[in-house]
N, C-alpha and C positions, 0 to 999 in steps of 0.2 A: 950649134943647136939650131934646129928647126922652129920654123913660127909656131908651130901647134906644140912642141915643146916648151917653147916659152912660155906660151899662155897656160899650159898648165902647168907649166913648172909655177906663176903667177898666181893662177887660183889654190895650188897645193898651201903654197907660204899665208895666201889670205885665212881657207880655212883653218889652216892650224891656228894663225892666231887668233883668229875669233875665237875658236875652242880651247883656245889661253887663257883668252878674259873672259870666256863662260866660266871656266874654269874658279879662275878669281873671284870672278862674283859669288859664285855658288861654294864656296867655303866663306866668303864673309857673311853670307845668307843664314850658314850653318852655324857659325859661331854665334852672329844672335839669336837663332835658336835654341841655341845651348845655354845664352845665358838668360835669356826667356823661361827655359824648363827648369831650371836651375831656381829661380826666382818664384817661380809658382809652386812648386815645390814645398818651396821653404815660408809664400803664404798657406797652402792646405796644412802644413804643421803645426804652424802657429796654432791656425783655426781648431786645428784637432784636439792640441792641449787646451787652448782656451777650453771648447769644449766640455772636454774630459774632468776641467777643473771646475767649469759651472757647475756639475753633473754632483761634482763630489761634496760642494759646498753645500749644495741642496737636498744630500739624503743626508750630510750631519745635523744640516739644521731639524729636517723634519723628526721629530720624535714616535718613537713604535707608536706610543698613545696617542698620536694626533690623526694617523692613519686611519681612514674609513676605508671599511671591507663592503665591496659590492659581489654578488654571488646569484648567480641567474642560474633557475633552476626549469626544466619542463619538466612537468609532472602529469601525467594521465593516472587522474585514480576517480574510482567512483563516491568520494565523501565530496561534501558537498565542503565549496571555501573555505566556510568559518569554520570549521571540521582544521584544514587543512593549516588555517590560518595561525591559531589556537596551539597545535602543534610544533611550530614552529618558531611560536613567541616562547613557549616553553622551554626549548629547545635552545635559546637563546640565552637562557639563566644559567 
């Protein structure tokens, strides 16, 4: 073999092996990634039952009858307020 063959027969074997232990690293990179995703995952689930179950404990507690009804109405008429107001209490019986 020739010098200039050597030397890149030299730099051939260096690059590969850098891109061995690039290699290497970047799957042990991936794996805690994996078990990083894995893990968070399985906090958002938690959180979502937790959730789910706050959600359900608080509309058995509440009762139909404890429930206030808000109800937002625009109304363009020409009676005057208490015309409107009147009607409405009424309305309510």
């Amino acid at each position: 073999m020739s010098e200039g063959d050597e030397g890149r027969s030299s730099y051939l074997d260096l690059l590969i092996s850098t891109l061995m232990e690039h290699e290497k690293n970047m799957d042990k990179i991936l794996e805690k990634l994996e078990k990083i995703s894995e893990a968070l995952l399985n906090v958002f689930e938690e959180a979502r039952l937790k959730t789910e179950q706050s959600v359900v404990k608080k509309e058995k507690a509440m009762k139909k009858d404890d429930l206030d009804t808000l109800i937002y109405m625009k109304l363009k008429m020409d009676h005057p307020l208490e015309h409107v107001l009147k009607i409405l209490e009424s309305l309510k019986e």
